[in-house]
C-alpha positions as CSV (number, residue, x, y, z in Angstrom):
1,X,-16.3,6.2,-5.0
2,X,-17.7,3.2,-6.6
3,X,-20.4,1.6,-5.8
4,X,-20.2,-1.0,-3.0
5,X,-21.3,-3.9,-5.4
6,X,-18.8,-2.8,-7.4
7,X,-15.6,-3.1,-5.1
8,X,-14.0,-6.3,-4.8
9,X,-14.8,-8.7,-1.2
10,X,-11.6,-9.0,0.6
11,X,-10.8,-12.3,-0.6
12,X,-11.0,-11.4,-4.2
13,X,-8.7,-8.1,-3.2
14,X,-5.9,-10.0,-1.9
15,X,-5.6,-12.7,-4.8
16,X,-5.7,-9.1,-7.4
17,X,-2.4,-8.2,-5.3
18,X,-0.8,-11.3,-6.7
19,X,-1.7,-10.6,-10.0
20,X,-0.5,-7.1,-9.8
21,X,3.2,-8.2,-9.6
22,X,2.7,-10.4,-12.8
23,X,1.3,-7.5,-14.5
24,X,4.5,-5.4,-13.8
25,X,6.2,-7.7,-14.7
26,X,5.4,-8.0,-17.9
27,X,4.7,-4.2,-18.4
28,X,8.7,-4.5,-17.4
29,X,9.6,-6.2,-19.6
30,X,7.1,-4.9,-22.2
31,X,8.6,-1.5,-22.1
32,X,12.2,-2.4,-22.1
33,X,11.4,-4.7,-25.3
34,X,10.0,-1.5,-27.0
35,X,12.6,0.9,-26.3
36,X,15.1,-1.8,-27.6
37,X,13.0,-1.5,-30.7
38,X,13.1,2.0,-31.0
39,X,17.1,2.5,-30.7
40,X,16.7,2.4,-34.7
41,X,15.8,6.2,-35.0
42,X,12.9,6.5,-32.8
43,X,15.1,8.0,-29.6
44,X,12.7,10.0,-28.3
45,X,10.4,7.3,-27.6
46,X,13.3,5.0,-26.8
47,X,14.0,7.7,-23.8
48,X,10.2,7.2,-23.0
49,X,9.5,3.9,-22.7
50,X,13.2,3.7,-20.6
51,X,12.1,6.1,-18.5
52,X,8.9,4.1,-18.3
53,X,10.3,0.5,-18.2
54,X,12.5,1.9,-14.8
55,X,9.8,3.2,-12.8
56,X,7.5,-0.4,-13.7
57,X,11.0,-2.2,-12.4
58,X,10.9,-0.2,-9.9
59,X,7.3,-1.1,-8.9
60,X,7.7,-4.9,-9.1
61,X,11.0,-4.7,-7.1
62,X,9.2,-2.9,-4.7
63,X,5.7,-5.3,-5.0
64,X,8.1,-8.2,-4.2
65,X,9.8,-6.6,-1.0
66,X,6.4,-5.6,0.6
67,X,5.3,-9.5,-0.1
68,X,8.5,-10.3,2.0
69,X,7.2,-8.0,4.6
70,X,3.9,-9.3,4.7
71,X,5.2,-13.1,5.4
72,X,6.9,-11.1,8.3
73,X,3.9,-9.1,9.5
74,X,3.7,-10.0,13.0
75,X,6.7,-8.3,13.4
76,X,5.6,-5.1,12.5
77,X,2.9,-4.8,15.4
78,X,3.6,-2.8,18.5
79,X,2.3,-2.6,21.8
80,X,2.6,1.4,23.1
81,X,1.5,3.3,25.7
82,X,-0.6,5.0,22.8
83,X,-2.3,1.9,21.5
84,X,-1.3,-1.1,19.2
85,X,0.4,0.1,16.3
86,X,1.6,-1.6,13.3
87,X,4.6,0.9,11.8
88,X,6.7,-0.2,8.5
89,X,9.9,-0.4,7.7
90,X,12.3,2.8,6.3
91,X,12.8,0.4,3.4
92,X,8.9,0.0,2.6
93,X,8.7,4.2,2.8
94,X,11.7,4.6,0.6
95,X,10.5,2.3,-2.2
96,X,7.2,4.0,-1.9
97,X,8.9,7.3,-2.9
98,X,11.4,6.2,-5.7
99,X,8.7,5.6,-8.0
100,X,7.6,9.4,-7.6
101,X,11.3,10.7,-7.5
102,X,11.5,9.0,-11.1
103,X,8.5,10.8,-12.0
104,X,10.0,14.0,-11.4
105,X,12.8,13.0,-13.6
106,X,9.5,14.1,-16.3
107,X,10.3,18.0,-16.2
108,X,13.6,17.4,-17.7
109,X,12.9,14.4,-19.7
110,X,10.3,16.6,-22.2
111,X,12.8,19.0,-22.8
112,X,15.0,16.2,-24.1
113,X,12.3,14.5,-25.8
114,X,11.4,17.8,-27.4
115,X,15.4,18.3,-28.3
116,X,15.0,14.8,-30.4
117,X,12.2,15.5,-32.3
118,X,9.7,13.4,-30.5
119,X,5.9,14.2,-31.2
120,X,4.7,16.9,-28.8
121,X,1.9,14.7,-27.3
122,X,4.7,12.3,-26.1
123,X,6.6,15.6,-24.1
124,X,3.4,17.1,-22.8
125,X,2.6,13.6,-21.1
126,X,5.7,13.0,-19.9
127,X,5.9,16.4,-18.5
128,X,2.9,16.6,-16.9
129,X,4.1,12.8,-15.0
130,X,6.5,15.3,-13.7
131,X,4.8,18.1,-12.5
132,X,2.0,15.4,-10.7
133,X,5.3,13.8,-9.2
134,X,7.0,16.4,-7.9
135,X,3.8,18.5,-6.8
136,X,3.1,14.7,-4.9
137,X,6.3,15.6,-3.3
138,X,7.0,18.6,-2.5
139,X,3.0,18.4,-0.4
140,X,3.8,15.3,1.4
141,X,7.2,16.7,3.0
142,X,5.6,20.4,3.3
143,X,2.3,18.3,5.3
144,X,5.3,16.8,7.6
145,X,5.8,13.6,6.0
146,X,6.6,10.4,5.1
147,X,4.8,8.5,8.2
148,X,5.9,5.3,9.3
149,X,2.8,4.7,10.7
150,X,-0.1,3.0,9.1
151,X,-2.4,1.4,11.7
152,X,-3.4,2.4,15.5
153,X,-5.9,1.2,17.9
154,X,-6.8,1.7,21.2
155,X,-10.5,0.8,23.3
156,X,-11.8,3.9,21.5
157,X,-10.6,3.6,17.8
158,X,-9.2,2.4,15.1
159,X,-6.7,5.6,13.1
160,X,-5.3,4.8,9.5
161,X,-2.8,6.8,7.8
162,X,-1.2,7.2,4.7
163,X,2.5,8.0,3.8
164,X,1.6,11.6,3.5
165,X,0.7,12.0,6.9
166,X,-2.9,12.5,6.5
167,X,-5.4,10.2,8.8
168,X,-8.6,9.5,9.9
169,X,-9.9,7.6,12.8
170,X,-13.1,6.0,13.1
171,X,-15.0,5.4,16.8
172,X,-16.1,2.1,17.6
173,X,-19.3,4.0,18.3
174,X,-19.5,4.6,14.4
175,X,-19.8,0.7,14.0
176,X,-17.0,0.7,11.3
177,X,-17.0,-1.7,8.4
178,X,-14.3,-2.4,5.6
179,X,-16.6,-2.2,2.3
180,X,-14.3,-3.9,-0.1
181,X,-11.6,-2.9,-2.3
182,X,-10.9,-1.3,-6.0
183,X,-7.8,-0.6,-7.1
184,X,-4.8,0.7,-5.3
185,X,-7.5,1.6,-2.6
186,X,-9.5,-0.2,0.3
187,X,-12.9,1.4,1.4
188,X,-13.5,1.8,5.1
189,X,-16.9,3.2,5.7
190,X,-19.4,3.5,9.0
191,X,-23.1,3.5,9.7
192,X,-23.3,7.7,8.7
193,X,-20.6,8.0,6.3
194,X,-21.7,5.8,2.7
195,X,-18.6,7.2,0.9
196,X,-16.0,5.1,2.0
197,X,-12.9,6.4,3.0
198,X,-10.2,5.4,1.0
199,X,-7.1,3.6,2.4
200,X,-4.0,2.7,0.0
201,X,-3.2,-0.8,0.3
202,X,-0.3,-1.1,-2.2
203,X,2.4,-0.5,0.5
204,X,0.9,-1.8,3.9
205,X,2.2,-4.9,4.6
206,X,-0.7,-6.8,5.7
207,X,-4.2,-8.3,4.0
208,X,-7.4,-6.7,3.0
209,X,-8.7,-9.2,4.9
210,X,-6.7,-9.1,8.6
211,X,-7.8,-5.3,8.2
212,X,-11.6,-6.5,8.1
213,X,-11.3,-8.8,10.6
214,X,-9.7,-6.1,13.1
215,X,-12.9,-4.0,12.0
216,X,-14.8,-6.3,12.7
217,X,-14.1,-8.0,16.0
218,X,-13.9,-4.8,17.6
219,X,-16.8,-2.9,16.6
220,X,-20.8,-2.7,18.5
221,X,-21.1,-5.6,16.7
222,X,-19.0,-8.1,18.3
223,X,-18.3,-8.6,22.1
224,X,-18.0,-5.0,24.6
225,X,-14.8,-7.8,26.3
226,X,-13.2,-7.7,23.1
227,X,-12.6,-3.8,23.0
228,X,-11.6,-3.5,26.6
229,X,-8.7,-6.0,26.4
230,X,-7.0,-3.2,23.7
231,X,-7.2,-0.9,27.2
232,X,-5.2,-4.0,28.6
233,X,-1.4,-5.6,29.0
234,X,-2.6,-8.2,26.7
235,X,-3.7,-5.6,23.4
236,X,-1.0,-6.8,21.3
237,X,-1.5,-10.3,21.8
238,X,-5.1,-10.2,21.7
239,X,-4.5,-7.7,18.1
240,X,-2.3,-10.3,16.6
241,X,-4.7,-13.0,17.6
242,X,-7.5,-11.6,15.5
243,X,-5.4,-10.9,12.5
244,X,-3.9,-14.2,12.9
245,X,-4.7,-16.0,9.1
246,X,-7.3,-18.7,8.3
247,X,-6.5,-21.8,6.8
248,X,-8.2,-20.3,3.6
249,X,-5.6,-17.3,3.7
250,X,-2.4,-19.8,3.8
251,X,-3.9,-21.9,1.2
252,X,-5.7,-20.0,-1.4
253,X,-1.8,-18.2,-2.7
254,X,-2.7,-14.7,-1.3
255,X,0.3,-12.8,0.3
256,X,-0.4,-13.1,4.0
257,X,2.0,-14.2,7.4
258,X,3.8,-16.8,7.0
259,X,2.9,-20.0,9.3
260,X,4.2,-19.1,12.8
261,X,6.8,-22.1,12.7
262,X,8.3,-20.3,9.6
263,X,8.1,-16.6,10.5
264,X,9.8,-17.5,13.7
265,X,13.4,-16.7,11.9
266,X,11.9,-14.2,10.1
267,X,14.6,-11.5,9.1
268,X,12.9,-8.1,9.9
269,X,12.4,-7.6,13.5
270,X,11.6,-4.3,15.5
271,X,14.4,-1.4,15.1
272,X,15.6,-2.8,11.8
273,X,15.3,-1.7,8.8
């Protein structure tokens, strides 16, 4: 892992996901413009930087949904008789996949890149995006998933998981703290664990920085009261209080909840979607 002076603060992290979806963007377009270019002669890297262009379209489609999401994000938490949980959307889950389903589209793809007299470099790249896209696959559905679930908490923990099913909680006892982000990643460490554990942010519809102030207001360090009301009938409300954005959040163009008198006709809602 990097450094901790190396990762980005929280604040920094969420204006970088805005940027991200300018950069496919152009990457997009970038691609598409290329293999237009290459259509005199050049096939095989036409069929490259196609194949390449799609799965970029793909990610900014997808970059622009989760945004939508995000606006919506009060939605998406859960009171149960487990915890509070904050699950996403079948939609969110399915465009996390597609981008690795068109990777597998790879093992073929350098057989006919091969076939057109590409240079091998080019097939041996885009066969090994294959094989890391379907071995990605084929261990996420043996492991039992995709997960739905992303976020649980009770009086005792906090639990993360990622799409392939695999988790880690954290004690309150451990003192967790969110050290910053890099990446695709953000770094959730504790008082004996330096190494950060990393969490992928790029399809959990909520901020770098809600996720730090849920670390925060219910570790040691803040109030025992706080951590017993998640035991309580008011967890949910007392969750979505704390993630709840600042002004700074609504006004500095970082993807976070819409203001309450907007997200009030919000279109996602519990059992949809």
């Amino acid at each position: 892992m990097k450094k901790d002076d190396e990762l980005w603060a929280c604040d920094k992290y969420d204006r970088k996901r805005v940027n991200t979806l300018t950069i496919l963007r152009v990457m997009t377009a970038s691609c598409f413009l290329g293999a237009l270019l290459s259509a005199f002669g050049a096939y095989g890297i036409m069929i490259i930087l196609l194949w390449t262009g799609i799965i970029f379209l793909v990610y900014s489609i997808s970059f622009a949904r989760i945004r939508s999401y995000i606006r919506e994000g009060r939605c998406l938490w859960r009171g149960t008789d487990r915890g509070v949980t904050m699950v996403v959307p079948r939609e969110i889950i399915v465009w996390e996949l597609v981008p690795w389903g068109l990777m597998m589209l790879g093992l073929p793809g350098a057989v006919l890149i091969h076939a057109l007299g590409a240079p091998a470099v080019s097939g041996g790249a885009v066969g090994g995006a294959g094989i890391c896209g379907s071995v990605y696959l084929v261990l996420m559905f043996r492991e039992g998933g995709p997960e739905a679930e992303r976020i649980l908490l009770d009086g005792k923990r906090i639990r993360f998981t990622r799409i392939n099913g695999e988790q880690v909680s954290f004690d309150w006892s451990q003192e967790p703290v969110v050290q910053g982000g890099r990446g695709p990643s953000l770094f959730i460490g504790t008082s004996d664990l330096h190494e950060g554990w990393q969490f992928p942010m790029a399809y959990v519809p909520v901020s770098s920085r809600q996720i730090q102030r849920l670390v925060d207001a219910f570790s040691p360090r803040s109030s025992r009261q706080w951590r017993r009301r998640l035991d309580g009938p008011h967890a949910l409300q007392t969750v979505l209080d704390v993630l709840e954005p600042t002004e700074e959040e609504y006004s500095d163009s970082s993807w976070t909840w819409a203001p309450p008198e907007v997200s009030q006709g919000g279109a996602w809602r519990p059992g949809r979607g």
